[in-house]
PQR file of N, CA, C, O and H, with PARSE charges and radii, in Angstrom:
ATOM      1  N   UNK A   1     -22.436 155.326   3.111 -0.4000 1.5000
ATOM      2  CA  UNK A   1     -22.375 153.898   2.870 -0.0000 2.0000
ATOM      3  C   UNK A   1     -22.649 153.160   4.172  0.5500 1.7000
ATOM      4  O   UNK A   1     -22.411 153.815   5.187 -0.5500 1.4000
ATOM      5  N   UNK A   2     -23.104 151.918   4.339 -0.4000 1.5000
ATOM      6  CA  UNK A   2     -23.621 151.234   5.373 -0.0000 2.0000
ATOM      7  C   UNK A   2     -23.017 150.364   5.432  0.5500 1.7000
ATOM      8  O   UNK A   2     -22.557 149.831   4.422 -0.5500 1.4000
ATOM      9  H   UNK A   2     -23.297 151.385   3.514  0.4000 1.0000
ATOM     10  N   UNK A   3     -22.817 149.934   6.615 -0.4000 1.5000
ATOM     11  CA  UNK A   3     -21.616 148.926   7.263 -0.0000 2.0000
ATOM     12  C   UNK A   3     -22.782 147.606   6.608  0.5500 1.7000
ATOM     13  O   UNK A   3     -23.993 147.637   6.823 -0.5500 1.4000
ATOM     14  H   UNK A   3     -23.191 150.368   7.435  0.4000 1.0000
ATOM     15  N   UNK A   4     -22.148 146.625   5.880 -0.4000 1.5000
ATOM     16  CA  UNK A   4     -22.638 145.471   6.119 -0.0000 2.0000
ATOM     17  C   UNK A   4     -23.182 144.710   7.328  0.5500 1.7000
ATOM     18  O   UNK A   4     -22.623 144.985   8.390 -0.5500 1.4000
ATOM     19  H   UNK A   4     -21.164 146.600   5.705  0.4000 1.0000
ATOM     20  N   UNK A   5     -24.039 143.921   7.367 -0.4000 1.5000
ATOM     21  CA  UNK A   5     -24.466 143.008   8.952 -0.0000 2.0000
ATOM     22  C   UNK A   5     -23.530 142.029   8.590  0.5500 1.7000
ATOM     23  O   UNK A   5     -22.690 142.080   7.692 -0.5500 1.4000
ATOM     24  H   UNK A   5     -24.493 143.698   6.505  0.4000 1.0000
ATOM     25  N   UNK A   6     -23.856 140.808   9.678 -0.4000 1.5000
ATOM     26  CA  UNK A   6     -23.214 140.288   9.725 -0.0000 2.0000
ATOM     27  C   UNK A   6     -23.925 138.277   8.513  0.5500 1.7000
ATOM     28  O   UNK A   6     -23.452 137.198   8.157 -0.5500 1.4000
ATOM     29  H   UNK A   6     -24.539 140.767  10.407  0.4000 1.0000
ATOM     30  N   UNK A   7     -25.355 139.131   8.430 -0.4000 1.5000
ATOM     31  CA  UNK A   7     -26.021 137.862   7.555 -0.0000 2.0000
ATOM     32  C   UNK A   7     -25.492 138.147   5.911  0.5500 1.7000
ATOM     33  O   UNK A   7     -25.420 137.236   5.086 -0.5500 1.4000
ATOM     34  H   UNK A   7     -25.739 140.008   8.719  0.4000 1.0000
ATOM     35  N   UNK A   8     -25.164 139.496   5.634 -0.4000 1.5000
ATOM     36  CA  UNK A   8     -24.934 139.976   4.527 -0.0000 2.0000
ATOM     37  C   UNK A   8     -23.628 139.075   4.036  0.5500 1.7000
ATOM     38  O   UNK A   8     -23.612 138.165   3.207 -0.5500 1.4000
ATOM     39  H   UNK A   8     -25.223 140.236   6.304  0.4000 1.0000
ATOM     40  N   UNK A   9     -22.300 139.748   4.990 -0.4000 1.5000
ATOM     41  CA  UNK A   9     -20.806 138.940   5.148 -0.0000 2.0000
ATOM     42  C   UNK A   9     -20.906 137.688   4.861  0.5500 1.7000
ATOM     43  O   UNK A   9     -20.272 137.112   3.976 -0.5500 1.4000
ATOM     44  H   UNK A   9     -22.312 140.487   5.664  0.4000 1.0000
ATOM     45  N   UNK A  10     -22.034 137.015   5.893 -0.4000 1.5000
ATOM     46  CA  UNK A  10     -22.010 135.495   5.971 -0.0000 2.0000
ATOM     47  C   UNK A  10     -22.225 134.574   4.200  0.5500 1.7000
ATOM     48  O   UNK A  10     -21.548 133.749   3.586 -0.5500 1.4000
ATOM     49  H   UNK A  10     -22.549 137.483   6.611  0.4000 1.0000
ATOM     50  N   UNK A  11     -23.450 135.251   3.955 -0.4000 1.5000
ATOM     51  CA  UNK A  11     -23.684 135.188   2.748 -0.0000 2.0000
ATOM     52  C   UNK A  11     -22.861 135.163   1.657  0.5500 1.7000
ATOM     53  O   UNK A  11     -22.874 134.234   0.849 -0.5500 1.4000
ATOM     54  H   UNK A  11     -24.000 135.921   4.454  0.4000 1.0000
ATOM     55  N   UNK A  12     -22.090 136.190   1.571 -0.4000 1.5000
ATOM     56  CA  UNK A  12     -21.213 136.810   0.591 -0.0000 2.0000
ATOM     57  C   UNK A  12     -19.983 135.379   0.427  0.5500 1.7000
ATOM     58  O   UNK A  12     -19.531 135.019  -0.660 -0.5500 1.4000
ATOM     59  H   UNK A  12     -22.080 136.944   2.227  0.4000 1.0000
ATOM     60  N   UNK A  13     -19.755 134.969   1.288 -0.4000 1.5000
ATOM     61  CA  UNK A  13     -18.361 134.185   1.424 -0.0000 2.0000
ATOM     62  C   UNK A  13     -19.348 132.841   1.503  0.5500 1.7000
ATOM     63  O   UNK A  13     -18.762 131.916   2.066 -0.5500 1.4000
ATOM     64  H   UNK A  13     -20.122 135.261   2.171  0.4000 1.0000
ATOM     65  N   UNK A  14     -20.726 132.500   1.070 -0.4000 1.5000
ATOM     66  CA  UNK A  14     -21.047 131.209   0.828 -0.0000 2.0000
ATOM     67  C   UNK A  14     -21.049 130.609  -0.547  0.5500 1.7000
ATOM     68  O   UNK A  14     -21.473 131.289  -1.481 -0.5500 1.4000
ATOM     69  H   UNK A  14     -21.202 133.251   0.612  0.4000 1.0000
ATOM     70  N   UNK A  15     -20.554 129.236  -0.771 -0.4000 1.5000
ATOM     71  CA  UNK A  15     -19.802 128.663  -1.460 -0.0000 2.0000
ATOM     72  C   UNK A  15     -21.074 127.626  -2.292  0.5500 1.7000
ATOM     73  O   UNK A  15     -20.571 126.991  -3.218 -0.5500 1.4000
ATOM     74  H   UNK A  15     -20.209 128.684  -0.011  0.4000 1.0000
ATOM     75  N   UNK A  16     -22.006 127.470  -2.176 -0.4000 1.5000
ATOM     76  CA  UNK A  16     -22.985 126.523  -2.621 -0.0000 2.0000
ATOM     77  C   UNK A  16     -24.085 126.862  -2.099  0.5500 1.7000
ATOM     78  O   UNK A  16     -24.376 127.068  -0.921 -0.5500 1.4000
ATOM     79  H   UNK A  16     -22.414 127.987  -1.423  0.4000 1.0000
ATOM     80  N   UNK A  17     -24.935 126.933  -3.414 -0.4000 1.5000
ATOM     81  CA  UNK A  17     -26.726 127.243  -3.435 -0.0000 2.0000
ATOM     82  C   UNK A  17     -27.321 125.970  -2.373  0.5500 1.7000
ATOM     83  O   UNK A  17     -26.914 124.810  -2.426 -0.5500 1.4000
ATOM     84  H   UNK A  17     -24.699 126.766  -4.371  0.4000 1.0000
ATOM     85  N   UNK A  18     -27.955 126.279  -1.793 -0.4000 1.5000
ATOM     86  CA  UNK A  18     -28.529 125.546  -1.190 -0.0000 2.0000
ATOM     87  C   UNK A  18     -30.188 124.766  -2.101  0.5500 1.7000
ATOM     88  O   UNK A  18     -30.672 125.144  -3.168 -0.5500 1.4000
ATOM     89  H   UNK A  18     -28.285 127.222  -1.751  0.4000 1.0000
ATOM     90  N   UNK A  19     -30.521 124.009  -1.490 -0.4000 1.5000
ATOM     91  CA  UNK A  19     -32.040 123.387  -2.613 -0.0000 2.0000
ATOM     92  C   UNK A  19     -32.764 124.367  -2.424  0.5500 1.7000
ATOM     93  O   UNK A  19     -33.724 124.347  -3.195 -0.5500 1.4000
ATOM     94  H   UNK A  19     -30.128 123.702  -0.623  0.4000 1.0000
ATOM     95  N   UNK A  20     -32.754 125.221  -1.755 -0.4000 1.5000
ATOM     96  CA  UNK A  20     -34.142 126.632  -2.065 -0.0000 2.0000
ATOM     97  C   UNK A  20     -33.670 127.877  -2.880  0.5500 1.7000
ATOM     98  O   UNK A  20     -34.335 128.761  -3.421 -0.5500 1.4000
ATOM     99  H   UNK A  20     -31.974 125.237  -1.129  0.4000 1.0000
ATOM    100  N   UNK A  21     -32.282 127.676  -2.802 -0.4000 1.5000
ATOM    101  CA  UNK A  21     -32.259 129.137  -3.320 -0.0000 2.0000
ATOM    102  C   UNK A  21     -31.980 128.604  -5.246  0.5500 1.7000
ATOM    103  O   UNK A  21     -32.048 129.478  -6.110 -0.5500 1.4000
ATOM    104  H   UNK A  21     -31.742 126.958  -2.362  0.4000 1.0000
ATOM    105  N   UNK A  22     -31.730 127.344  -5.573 -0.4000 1.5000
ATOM    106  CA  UNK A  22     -31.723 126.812  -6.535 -0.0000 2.0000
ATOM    107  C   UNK A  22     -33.122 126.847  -7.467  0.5500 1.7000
ATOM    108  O   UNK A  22     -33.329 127.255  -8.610 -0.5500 1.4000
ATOM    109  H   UNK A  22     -31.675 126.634  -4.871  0.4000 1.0000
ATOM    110  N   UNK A  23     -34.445 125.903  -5.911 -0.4000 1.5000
ATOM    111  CA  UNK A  23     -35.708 126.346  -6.812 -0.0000 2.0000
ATOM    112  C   UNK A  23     -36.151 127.559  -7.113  0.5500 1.7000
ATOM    113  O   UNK A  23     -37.028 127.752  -7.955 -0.5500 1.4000
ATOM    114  H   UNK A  23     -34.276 125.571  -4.982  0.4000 1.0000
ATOM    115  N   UNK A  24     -35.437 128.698  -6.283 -0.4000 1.5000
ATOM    116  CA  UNK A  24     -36.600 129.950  -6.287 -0.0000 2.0000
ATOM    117  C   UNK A  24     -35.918 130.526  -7.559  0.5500 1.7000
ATOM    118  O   UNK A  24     -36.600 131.292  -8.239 -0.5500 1.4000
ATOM    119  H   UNK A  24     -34.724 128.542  -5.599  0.4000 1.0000
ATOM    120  N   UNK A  25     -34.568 130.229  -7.985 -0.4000 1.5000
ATOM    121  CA  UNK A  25     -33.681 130.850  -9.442 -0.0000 2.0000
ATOM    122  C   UNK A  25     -34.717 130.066 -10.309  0.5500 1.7000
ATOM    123  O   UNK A  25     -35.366 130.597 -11.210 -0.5500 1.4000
ATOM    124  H   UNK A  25     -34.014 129.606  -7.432  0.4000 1.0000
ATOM    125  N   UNK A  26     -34.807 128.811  -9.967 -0.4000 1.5000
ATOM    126  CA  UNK A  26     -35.592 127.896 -11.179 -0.0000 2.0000
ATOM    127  C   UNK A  26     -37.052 129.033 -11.615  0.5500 1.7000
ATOM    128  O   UNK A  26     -37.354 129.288 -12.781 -0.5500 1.4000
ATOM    129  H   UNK A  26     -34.280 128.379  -9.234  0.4000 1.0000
ATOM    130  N   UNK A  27     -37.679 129.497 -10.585 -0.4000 1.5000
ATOM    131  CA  UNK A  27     -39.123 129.366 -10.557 -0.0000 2.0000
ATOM    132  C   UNK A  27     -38.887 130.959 -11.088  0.5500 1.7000
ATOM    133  O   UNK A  27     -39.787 131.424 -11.787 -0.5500 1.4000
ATOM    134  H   UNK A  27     -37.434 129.289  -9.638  0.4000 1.0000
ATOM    135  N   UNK A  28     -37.779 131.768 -10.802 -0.4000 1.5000
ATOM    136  CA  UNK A  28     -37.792 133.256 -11.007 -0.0000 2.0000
ATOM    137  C   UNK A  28     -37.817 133.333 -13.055  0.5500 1.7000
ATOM    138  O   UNK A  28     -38.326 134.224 -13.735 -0.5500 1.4000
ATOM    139  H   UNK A  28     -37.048 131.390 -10.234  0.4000 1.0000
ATOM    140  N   UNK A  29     -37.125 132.145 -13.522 -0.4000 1.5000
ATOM    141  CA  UNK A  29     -36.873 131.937 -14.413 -0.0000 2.0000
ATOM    142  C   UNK A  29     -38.209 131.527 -15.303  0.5500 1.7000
ATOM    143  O   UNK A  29     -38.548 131.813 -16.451 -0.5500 1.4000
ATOM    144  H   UNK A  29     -36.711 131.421 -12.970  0.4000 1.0000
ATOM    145  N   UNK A  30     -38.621 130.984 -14.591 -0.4000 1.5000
ATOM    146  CA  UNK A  30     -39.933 129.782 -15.197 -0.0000 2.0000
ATOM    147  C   UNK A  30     -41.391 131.211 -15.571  0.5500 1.7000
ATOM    148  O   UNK A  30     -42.003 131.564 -16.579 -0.5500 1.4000
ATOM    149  H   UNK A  30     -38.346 130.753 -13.658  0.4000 1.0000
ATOM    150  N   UNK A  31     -41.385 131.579 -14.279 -0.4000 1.5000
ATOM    151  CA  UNK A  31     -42.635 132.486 -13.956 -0.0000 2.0000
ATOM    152  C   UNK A  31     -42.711 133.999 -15.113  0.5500 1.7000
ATOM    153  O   UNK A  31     -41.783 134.807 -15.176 -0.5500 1.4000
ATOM    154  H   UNK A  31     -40.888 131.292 -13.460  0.4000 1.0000
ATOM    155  N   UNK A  32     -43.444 134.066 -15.582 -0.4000 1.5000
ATOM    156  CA  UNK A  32     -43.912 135.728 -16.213 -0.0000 2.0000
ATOM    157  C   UNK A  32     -44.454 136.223 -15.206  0.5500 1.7000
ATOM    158  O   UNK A  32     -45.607 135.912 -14.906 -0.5500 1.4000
ATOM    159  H   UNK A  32     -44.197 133.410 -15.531  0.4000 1.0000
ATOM    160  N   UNK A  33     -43.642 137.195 -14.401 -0.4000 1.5000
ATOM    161  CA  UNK A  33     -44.137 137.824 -13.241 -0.0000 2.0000
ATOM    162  C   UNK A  33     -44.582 139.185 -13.913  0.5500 1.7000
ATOM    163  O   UNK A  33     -45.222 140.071 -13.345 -0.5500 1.4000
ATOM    164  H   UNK A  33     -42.706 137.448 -14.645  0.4000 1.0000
ATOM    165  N   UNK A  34     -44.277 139.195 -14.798 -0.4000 1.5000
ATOM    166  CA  UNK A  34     -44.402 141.176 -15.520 -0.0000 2.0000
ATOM    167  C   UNK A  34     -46.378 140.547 -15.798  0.5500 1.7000
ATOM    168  O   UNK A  34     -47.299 141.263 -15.405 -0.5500 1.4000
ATOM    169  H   UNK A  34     -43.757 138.476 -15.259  0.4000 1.0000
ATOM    170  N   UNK A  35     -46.603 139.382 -16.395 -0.4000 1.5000
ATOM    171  CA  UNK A  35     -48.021 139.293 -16.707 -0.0000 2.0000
ATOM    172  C   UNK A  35     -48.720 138.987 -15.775  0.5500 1.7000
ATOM    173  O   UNK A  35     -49.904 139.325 -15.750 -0.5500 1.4000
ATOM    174  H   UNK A  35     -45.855 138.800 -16.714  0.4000 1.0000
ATOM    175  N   UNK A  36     -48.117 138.233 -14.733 -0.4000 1.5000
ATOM    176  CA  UNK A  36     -48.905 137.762 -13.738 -0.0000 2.0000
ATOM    177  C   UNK A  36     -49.647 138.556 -12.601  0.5500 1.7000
ATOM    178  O   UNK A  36     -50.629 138.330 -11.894 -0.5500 1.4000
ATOM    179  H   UNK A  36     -47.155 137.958 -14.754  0.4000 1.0000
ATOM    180  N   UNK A  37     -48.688 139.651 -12.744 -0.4000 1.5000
ATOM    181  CA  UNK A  37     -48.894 140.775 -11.680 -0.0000 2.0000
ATOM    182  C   UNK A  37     -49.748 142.067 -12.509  0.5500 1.7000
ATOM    183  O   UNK A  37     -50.083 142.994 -11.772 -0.5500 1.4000
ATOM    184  H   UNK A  37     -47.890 139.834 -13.318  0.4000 1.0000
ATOM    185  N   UNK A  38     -50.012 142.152 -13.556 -0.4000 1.5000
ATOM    186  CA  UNK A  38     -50.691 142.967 -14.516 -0.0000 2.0000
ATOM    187  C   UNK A  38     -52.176 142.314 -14.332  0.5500 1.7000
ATOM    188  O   UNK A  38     -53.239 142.933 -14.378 -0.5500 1.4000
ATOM    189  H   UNK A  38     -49.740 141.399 -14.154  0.4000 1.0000
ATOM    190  N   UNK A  39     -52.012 141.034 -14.132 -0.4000 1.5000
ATOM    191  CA  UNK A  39     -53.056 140.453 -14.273 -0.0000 2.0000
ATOM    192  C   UNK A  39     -54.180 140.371 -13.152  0.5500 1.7000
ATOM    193  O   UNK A  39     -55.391 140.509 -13.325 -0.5500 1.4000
ATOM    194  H   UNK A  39     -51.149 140.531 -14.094  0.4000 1.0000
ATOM    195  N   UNK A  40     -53.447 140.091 -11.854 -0.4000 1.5000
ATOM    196  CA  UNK A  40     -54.174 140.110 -10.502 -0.0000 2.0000
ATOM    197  C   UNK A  40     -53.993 141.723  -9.911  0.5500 1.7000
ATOM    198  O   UNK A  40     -54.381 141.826  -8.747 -0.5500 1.4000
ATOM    199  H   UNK A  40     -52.463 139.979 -11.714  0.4000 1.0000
ATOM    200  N   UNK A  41     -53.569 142.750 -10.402 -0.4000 1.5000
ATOM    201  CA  UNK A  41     -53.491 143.845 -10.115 -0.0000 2.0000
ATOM    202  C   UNK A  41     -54.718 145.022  -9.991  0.5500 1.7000
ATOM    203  O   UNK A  41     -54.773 146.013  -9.263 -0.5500 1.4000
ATOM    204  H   UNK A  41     -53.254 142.666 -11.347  0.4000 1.0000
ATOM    205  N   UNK A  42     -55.508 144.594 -10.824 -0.4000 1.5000
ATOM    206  CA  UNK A  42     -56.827 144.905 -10.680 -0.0000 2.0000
ATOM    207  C   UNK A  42     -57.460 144.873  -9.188  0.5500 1.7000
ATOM    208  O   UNK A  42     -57.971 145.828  -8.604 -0.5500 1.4000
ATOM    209  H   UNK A  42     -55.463 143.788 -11.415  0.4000 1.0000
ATOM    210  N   UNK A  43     -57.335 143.802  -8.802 -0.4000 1.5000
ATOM    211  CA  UNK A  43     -57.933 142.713  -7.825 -0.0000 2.0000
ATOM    212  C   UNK A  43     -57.652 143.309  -6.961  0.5500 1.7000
ATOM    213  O   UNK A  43     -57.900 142.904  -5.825 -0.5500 1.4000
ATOM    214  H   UNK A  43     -56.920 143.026  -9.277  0.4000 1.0000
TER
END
């Protein structure tokens, strides 16, 4: 098992989403990443 850092800790004991980590839940939600990535995968 691996000792936690200290950004991990910090994290863990934070109390409110900040406005980015709010949009990127929004956008994780929004996005079809299973098609999107099937799609440009070719490429």
């Amino acid at each position: 098992m691996e000792q936690p850092t200290f950004a991990e800790l910090e994290y863990a004991h934070k109390k409110h989403k900040t406005r980015r980590e709010k949009f990127l839940e929004r956008l994780e939600a929004l996005v079809p990443w299973e098609r999107l990535e099937a799609r440009i995968e070719p490429h």
